[in-house]
N, C-alpha and C positions, 0 to 999 in steps of 0.2 A: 504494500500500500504506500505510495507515497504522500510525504507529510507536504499538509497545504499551509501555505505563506499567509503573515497574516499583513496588514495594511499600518504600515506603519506612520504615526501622524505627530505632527506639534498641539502646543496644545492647545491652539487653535482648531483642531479637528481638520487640516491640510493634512492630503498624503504628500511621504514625504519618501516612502520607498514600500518595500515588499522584503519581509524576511519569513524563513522556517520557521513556525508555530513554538517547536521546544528552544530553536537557538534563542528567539525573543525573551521567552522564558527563565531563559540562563542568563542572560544578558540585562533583565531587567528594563526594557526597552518599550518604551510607550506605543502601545499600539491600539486602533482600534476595536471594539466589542458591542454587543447589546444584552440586555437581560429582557427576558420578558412576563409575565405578569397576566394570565388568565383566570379569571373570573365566572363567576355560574350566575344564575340569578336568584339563588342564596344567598349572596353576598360575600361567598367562602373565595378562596384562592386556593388552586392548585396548583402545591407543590410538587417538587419531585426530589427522591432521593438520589443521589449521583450515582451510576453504576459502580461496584468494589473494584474494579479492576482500573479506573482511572486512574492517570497518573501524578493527578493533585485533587484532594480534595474528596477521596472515595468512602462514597458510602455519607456523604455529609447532603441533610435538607437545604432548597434553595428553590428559588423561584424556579415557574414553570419548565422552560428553557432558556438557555444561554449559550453566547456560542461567539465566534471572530466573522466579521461579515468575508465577504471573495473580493478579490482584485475589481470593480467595476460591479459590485452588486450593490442596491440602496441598502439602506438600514433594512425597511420594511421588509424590502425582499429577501433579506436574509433571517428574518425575524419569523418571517413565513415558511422557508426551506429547513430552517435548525426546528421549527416545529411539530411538520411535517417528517423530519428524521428523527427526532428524539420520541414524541408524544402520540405519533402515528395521525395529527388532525391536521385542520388549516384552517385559520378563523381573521378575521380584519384585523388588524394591530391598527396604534395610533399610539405614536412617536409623543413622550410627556415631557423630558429633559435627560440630560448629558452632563455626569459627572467625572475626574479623574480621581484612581484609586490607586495605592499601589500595599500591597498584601505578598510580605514571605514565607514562605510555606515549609513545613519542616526538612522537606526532601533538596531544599536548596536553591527552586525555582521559585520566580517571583513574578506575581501577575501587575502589572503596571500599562492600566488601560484606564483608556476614554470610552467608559460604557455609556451606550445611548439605552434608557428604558423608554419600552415598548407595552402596551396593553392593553390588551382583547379579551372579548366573553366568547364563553363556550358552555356548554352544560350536559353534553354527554362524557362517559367515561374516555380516556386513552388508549390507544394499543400501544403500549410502552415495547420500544426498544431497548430488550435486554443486554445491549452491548455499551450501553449509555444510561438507563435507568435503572435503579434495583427496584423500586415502589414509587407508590403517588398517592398521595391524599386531598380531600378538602378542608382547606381550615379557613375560618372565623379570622379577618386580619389583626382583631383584638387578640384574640389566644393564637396566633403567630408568635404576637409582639410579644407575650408574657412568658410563652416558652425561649424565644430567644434569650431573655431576662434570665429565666429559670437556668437553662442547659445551653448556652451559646456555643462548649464545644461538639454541639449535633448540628452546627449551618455555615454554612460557606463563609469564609468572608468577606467578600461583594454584596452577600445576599443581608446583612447584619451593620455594614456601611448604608445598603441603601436602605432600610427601617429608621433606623437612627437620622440618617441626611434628608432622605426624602420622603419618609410616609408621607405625606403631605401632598406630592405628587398622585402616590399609586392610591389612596387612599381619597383623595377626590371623585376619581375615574370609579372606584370600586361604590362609593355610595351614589352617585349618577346611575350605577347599572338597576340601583333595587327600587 
C-alpha cells in the first residue's frame, strides 16, 4: 500500500508542499486535517472508537471521522470520502471553523495540524470499517463532555482540544438539528 502525502500548509491554511503522512508525523510538521462531527436527531453525537491497530492513538474515543484531506480535494470533499471509508455512510457536512493543534504522542510522533471541523446529521447506524474502527456509539454532547472530565485518557487529543476550544462551535450546529 503506498503511504498518501498529506498537504502541507502555513498557518494561514496556504499549501505550501506535499509530504509522507508518517514522515510529517516525525517531523512534526504543520499540515493540513479535518474532524468531523455527526449528529442524529436525538441530539447525541456519534463517536467512534479508533481501530487497535492504528499507529497513534489506538483504541482511543473521538469524533465521528477524521482524516488529512488529498492533494486538490476541498475540505468537504474529503470530509465526505474519510466518511464514507471509515463509517460506511455519506451525509452533507458544513464547514464550522479551523483551529491549529499540535499533540505528542507517546510513540514519538506528533500531530501538528490545521484541522478544519466539519458537521452533519445522520440517524441510521454505520457499517464500520474494521480496519479503522473498533466500535461507535451515541452520546449526549453533555455526557461527552463529563466523561472527557471523568477518563480523558479514553479520547484523542484533537478530539479533547476541540471540546474545550470549540464546543461552542459543534454545539450550536448540534442544538439547531433538534
Amino acid at each position: 500500500m503506498i503511504e498518501e502525502n498529506v498537504i502541507l500548509v502555513n498557518e494561514k491554511d496556504e499549501q505550501i508542499g506535499l509530504m509522507p503522512k508518517l514522515e510529517a508525523h516525525e517531523k512534526a510538521v504543520l499540515h493540513r486535517a479535518f474532524s468531523v462531527f455527526v449528529f442524529n436527531d436525538n441530539n447525541e453525537l456519534m463517536l467512534q472508537q479508533r481501530a487497535l491497530s492504528k499507529y497513534h492513538s489506538p483504541g482511543l474515543w473521538t469524533n465521528t471521522c477524521c482524516s488529512h484531506q488529498r492533494d486538490g480535494e476541498s475540505n468537504l470533499q474529503a470530509g465526505k470520502r474519510r466518511l464514507q471509508e471509515e463509517m460506511g455512510f455519506v451525509t452533507e457536512l458544513e464547514e464550522k471553523t479551523s483551529f491549529i493543534y499540535k499533540a505528542p504522542f507517546d510513540n514519538g510522533l506528533t500531530e501538528h495540524e490545521l484541522d478544519h471541523i466539519m458537521v452533519g446529521h445522520y440517524n441510521d447506524a454505520p457499517v464500520i470499517n474494521r480496519e479503522e474502527v473498533e466500535s461507535w456509539k451515541w452520546m449526549p454532547l453533555e455526557s461527552v463532555k463529563l466523561d472527557i472530565a471523568t477518563n480523558p485518557e479514553e479520547y484523542t487529543a484533537w478530539f479533547k482540544i476541540i471540546f474545550e476550544k470549540f464546543y461552542k462551535y459543534i454545539n450550536i450546529t448540534h442544538e439547531s438539528n433538534g
